[in-house]
C-alpha positions as CSV (number, residue, x, y, z in Angstrom):
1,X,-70.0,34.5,-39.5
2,X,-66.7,32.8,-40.5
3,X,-67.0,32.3,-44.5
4,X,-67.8,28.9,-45.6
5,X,-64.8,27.3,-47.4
6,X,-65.2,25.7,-51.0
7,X,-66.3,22.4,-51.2
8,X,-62.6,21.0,-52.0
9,X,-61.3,22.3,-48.6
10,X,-64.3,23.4,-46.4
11,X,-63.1,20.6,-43.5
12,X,-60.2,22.6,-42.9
13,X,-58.0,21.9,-39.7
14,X,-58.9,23.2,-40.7
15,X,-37.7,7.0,-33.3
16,X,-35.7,9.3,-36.0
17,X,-35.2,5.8,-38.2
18,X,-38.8,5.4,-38.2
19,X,-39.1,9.3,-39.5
20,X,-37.1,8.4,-42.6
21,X,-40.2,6.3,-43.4
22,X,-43.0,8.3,-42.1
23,X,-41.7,11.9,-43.3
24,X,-41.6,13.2,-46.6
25,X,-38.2,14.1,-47.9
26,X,-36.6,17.2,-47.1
27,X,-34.5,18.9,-49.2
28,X,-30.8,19.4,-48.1
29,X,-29.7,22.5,-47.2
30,X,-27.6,24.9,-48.6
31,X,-25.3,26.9,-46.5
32,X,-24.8,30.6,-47.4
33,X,-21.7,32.3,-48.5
34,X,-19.9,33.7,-45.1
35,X,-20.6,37.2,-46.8
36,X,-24.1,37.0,-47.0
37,X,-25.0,34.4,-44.2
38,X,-26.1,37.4,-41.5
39,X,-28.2,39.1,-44.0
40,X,-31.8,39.4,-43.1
41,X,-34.5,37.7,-44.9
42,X,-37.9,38.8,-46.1
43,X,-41.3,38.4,-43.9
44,X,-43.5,35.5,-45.1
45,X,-46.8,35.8,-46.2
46,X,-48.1,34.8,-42.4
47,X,-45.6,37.0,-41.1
48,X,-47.3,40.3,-43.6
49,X,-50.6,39.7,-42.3
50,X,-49.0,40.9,-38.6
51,X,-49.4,44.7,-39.4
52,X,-53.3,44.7,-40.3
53,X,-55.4,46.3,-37.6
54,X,-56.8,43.1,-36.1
55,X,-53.6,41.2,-35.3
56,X,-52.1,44.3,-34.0
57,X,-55.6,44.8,-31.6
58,X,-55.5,41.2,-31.0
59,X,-51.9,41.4,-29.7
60,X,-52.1,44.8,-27.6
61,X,-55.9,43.3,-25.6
62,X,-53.7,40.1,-25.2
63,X,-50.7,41.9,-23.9
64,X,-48.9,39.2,-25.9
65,X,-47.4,42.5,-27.4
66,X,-44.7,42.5,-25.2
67,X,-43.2,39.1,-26.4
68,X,-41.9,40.4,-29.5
69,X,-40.3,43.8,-28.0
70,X,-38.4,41.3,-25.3
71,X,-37.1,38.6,-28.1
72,X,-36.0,41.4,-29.8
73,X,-33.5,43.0,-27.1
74,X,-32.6,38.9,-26.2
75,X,-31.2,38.1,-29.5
76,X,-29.3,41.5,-29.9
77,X,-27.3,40.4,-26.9
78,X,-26.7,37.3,-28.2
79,X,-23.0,36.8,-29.0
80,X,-23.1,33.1,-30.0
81,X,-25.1,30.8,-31.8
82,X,-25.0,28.4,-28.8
83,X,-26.6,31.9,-26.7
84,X,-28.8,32.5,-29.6
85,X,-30.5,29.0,-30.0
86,X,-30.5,29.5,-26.1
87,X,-32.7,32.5,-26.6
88,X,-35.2,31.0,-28.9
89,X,-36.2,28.4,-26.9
90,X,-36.3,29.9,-23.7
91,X,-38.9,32.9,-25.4
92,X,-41.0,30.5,-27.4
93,X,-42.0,28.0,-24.6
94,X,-42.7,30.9,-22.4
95,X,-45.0,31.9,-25.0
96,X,-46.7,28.8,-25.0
97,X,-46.5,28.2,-21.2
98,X,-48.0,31.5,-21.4
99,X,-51.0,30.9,-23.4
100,X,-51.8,28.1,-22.3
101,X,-52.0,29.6,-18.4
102,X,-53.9,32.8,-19.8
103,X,-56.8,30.0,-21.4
104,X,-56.5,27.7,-18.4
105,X,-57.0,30.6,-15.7
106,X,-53.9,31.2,-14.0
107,X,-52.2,34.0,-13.6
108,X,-52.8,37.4,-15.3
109,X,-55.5,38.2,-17.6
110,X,-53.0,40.6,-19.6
111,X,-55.5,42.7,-21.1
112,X,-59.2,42.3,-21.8
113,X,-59.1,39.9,-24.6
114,X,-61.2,36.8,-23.5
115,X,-58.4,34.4,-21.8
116,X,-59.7,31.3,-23.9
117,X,-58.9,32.9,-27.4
118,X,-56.4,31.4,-29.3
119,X,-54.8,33.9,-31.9
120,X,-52.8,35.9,-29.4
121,X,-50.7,32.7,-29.5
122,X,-50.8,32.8,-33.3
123,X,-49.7,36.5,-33.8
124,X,-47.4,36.7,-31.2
125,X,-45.3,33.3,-32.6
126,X,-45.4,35.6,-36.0
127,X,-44.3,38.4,-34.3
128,X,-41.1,36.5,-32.7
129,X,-40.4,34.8,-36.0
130,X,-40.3,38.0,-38.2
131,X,-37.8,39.4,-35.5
132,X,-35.8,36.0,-35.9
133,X,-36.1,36.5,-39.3
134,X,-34.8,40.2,-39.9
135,X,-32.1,40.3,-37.1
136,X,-28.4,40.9,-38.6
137,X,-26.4,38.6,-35.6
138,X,-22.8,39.6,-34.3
139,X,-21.2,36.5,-35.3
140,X,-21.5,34.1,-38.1
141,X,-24.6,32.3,-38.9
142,X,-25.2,29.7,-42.3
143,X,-28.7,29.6,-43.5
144,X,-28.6,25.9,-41.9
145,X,-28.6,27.1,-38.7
146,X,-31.0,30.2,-39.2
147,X,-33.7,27.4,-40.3
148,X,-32.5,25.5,-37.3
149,X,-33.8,28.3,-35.5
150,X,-36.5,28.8,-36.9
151,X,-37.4,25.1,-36.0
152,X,-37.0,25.4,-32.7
153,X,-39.4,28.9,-32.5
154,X,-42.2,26.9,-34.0
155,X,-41.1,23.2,-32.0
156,X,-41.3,25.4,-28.8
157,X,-44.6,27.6,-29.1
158,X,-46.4,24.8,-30.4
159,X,-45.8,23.1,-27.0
160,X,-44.6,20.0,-28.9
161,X,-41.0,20.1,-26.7
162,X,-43.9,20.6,-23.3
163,X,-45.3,16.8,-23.4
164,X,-45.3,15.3,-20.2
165,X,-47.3,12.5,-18.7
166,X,-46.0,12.1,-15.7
167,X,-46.7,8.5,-13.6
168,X,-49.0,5.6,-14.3
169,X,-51.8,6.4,-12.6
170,X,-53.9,8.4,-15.0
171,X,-54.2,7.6,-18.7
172,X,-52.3,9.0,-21.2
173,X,-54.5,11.1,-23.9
174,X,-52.9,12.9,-26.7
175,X,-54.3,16.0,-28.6
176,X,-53.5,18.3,-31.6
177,X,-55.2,21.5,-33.0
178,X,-54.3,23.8,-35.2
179,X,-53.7,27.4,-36.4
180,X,-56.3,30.0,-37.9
181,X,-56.7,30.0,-41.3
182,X,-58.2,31.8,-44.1
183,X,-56.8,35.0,-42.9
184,X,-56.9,36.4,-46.2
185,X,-61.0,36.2,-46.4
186,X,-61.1,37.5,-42.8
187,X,-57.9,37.8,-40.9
188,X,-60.1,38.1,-37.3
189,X,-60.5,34.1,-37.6
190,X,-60.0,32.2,-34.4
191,X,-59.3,28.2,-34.7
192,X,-61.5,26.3,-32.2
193,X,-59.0,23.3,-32.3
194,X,-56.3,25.5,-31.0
195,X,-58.1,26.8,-28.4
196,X,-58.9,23.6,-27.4
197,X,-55.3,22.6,-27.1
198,X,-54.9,25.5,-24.7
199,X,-57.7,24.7,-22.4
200,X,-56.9,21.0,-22.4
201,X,-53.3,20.9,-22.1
202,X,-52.0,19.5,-18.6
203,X,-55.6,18.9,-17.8
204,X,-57.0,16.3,-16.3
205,X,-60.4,14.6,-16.9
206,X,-62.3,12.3,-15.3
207,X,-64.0,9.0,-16.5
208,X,-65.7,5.4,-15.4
209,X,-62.1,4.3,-15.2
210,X,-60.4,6.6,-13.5
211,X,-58.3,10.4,-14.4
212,X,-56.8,10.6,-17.5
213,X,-54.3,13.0,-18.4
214,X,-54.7,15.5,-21.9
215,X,-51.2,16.6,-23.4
216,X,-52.1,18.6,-26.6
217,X,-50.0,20.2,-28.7
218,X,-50.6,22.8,-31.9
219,X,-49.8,22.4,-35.7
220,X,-49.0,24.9,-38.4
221,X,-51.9,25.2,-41.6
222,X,-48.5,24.7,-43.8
223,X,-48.4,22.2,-46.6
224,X,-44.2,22.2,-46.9
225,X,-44.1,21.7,-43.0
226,X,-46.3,18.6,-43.5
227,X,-44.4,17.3,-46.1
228,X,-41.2,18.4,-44.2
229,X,-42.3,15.4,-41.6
230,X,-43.5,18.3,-39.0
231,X,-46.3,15.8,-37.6
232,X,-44.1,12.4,-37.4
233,X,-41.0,14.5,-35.6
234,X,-43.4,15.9,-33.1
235,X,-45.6,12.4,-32.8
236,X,-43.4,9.6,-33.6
237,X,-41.6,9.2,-29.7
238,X,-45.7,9.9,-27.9
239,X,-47.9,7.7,-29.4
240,X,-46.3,4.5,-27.9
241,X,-46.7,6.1,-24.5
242,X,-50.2,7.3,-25.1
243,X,-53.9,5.7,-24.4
244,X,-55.7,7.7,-27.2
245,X,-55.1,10.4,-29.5
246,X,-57.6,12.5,-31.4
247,X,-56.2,15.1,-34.1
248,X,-58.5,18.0,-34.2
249,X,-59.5,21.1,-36.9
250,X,-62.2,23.2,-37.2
251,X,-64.6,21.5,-39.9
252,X,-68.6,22.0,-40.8
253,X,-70.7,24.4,-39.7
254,X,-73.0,23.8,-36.7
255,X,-71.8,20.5,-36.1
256,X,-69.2,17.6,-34.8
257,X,-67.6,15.0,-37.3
258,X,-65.8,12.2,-36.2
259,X,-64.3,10.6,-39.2
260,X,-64.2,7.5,-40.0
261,X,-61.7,7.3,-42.7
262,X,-58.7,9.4,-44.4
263,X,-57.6,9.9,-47.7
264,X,-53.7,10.1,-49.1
265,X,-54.5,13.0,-51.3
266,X,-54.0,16.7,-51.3
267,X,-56.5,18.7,-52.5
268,X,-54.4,21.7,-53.3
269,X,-56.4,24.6,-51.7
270,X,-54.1,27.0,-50.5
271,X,-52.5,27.2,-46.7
272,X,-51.3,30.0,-44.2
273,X,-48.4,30.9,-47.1
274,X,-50.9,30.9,-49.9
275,X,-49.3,27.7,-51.2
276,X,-51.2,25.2,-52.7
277,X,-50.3,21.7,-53.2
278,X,-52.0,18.6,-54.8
279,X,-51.6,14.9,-55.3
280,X,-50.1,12.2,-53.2
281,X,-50.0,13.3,-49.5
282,X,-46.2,12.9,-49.6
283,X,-44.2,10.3,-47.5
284,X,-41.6,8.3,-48.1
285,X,-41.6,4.5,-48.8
286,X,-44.5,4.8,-50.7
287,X,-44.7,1.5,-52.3
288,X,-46.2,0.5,-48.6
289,X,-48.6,3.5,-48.4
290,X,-52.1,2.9,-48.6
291,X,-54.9,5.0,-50.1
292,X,-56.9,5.0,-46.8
293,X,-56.5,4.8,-43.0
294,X,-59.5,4.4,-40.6
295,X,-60.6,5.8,-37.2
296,X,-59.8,3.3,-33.6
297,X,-61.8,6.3,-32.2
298,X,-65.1,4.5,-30.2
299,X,-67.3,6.4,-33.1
300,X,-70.5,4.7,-32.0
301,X,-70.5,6.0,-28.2
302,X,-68.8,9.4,-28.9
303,X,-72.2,10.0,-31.3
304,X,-75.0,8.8,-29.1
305,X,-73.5,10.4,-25.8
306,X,-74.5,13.6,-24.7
307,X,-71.7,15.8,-24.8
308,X,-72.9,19.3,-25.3
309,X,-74.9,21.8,-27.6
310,X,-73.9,20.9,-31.0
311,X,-74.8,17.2,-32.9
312,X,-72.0,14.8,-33.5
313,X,-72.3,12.5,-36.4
314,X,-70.1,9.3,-37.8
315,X,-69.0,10.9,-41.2
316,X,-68.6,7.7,-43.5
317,X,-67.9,9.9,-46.9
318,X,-65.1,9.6,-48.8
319,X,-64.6,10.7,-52.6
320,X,-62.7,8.1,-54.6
321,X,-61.5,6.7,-58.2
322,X,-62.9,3.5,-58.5
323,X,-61.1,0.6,-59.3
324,X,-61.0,0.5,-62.9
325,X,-62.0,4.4,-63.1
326,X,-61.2,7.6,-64.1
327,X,-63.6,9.9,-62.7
328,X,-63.7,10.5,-58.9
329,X,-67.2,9.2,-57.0
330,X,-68.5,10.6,-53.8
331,X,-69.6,7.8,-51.8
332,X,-71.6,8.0,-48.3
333,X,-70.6,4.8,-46.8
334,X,-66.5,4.8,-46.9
335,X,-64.2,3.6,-50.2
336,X,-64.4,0.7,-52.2
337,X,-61.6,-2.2,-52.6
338,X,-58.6,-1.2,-54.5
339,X,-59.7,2.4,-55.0
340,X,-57.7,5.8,-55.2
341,X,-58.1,8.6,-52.9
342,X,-59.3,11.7,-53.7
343,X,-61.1,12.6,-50.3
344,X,-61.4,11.8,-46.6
345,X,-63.9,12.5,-44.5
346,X,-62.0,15.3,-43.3
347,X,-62.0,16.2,-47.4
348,X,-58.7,17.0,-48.6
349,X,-57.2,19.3,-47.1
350,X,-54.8,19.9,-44.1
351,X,-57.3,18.4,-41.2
352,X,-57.7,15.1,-43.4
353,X,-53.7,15.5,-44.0
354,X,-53.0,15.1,-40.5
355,X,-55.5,12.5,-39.9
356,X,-54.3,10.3,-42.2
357,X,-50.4,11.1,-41.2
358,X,-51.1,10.0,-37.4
359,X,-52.9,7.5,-38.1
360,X,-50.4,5.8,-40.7
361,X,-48.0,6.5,-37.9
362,X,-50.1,4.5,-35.4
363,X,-50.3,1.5,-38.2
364,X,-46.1,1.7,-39.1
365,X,-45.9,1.5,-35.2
366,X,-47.6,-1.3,-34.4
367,X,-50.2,0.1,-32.9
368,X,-53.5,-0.6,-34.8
369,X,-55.2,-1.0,-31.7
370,X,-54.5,2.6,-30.3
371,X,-57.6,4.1,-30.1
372,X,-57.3,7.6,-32.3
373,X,-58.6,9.3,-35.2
374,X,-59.6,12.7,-36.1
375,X,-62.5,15.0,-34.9
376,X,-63.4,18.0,-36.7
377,X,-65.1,20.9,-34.4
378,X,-68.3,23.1,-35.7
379,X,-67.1,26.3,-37.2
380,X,-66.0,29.3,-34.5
381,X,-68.5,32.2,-35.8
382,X,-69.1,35.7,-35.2
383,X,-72.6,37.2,-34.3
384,X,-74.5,38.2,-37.1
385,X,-74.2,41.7,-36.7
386,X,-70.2,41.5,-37.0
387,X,-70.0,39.4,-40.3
388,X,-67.8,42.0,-41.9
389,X,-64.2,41.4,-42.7
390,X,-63.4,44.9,-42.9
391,X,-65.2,46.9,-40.5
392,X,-66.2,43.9,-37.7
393,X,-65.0,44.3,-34.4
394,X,-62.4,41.4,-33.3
395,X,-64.7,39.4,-31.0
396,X,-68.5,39.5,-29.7
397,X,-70.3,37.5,-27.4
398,X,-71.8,35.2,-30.0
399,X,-68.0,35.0,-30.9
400,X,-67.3,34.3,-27.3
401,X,-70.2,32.2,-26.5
402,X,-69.1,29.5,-29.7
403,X,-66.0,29.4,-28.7
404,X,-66.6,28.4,-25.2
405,X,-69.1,26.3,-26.1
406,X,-67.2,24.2,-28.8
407,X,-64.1,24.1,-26.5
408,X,-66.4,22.5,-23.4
409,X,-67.5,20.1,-25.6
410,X,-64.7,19.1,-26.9
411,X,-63.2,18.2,-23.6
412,X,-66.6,16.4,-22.8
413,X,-65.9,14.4,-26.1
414,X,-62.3,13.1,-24.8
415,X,-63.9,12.2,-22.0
416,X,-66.4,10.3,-23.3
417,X,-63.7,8.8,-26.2
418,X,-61.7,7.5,-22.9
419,X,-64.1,6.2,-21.1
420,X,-65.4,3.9,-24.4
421,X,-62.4,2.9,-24.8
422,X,-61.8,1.4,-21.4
């Protein structure tokens, strides 16, 4: 079974001018002396993780082993930054396009890794950006435009350059997920939410009024990339086009949430990069940023529908500081006027964090009738025979059968969230 997270964190995952009010700030850069400016640059934290047994299992059953080998040879032949930047691209959207055929059913199996898991994406992006990371080009490169290619690895495997809605005659649905997390407890984990973006993306679904289109894309478990503006560079230019939007993370166990409100606070637990980070979720302008934002989502019908094996519930919690206060109150029917933030529904972590960050962006748009909200999935377990971090195989049917499972009725649950809102 997936270990249940602290209380703090358990609900896990888990126009440019307008950016300069929805993003945090970003620090400028600092361009490298011309000496120095090719050296390579250590492995992150997510990037270590790649040589443990699992990833590297996960990877050859996948056969997304072979993406890193072929980046590799592409950016030792490139003689140009133009070529290199070239290079990145083309390789990270393949590997999206990739995964998200391999979930979706088309084209080879590549190994016999289940086609609907979702970490072969997430260790084979690693694996490309470590080689991005420790290759020494031929020709000059600042650190400016090393990040800059970094940028576009992640922008391009998270299939956030990939949205199309083509036409007028289907609706337009947005979705996010994210990546694993809490590698460290058990570095198997699989992220339902990002599996769900590869089953769903492209897709079509069917409702009462007609087809409606799902475009998803997938978001790193990062605080700096958050506060970087991450989510409002990859959002900002869709959710005028779109007819709903749901964020989604992995959240309690057993169980659907949709959440009815989010919370501008950081928790602090610690992400992918075992960085923590607490206070203010951090955005510019924010003498006009409120302590909560609330879900357009059509709660009511997405709780009574039928939609599949696991319970969906209207989560009304929040934990505040009262007006007046000091000491933060957990309260089961939503925040009180003029109080601070110290949880969601989504608690206060990266799930509420992107809640509240799309949902602000819907508000600073214009858009507060956009249905769109967040929805936090059941947690993706193992079968209780394979509980163990150390010595448990990488999948199993109960594995298998949860994911499936979740991932159906997620798809059932945009469906439904569609059709409600006419």
């Amino acid at each position: 079974m997936t270990p249940q997270l602290p209380a703090t964190a358990r609900l896990g995952l888990g126009g440019m001018a307008l950016l300069l009010v929805l993003a945090g700030p970003t620090p400028p850069a600092t361009a490298a002396p011309a000496d120095t400016a090719r050296t390579p640059t250590a492995a992150t934290v997510e990037e270590q993780r790649l040589d443990r047994a699992a990833p590297q299992e996960i990877l050859r059953r996948s056969g997304f082993d072979a993406f890193a080998p072929r980046f590799e040879r592409a950016l030792q032949d490139s003689r140009s930054y133009a070529q290199a930047e070239r290079t990145v691209t083309r390789h990270a959207s393949e590997l999206w396009k990739r995964a998200v055929a391999r979930a979706q059913g088309r084209g080879p199996a590549t190994g016999d890794l289940s086609r609907g898991d979702d970490r072969p994406l997430y260790w084979a992006r690693l694996a490309l950006s470590r080689e991005l990371r420790s290759w020494t080009p031929r020709f000059e490169l600042d650190d400016e435009q090393r990040k800059a290619l970094h940028t576009a690895l992640e922008t391009a495997s998270r299939g956030q350059g990939d949205i199309h809605h083509p036409g007028h005659r289907a609706k337009r649905v947005l979705v996010t997920g994210f990546d694993p997390f809490t590698l460290d407890r058990d570095v198997r984990i699989g992220n339902p939410s990002g599996a769900s973006a590869l089953a769903l993306d492209g897709t079509l679904v069917r409702t009462a009024d007609g087809p409606a289109r799902i475009e998803t894309v997938v978001f790193p478990v990062r605080w700096a990339d958050f506060a970087e503006g991450t989510v409002e560079r990859a959002l900002a230019r869709q959710l005028p086009h779109v007819d709903l939007f749901t964020t989604i993370s992995q959240g309690r166990q057993g169980r659907f949430d949709v959440e009815r409100t989010n919370g501008a606070w950081r928790g602090g637990f610690p992400d992918n990069e075992n960085a923590a980070s607490t206070g203010p979720v951090p955005v510019t302008d924010p003498g006009t940023q409120p302590q909560w934002t609330s879900t357009t989502l059509p709660y009511r019908q997405l709780t009574e529908a039928e939609t599949g094996r696991f319970p969906v519930y209207d989560n009304t919690e929040v934990t505040e500081i009262p007006a007046g206060g000091t000491q933060p109150v957990t309260r089961p029917d939503g925040p009180t006027p003029g109080s601070a933030s110290r949880a969601g529904g989504g608690g206060d972590y990266l799930s509420n964090e992107i809640a509240y960050r799309v949902t602000l962006l819907r508000d600073r748009l214009g858009l507060p009738k956009l249905p769109g909200g967040h929805l936090h999935t059941p947690i993706l377990q193992f079968g209780a025979d394979n509980t163990n971090p150390q010595t448990g195989a990488v999948t199993d049917p109960d594995f298998e059968r949860n994911r499936a499972d979740i991932v159906r009725q997620v798809r059932e649950l945009v469906r439904t969230a569609v059709g409600a809102a006419g």
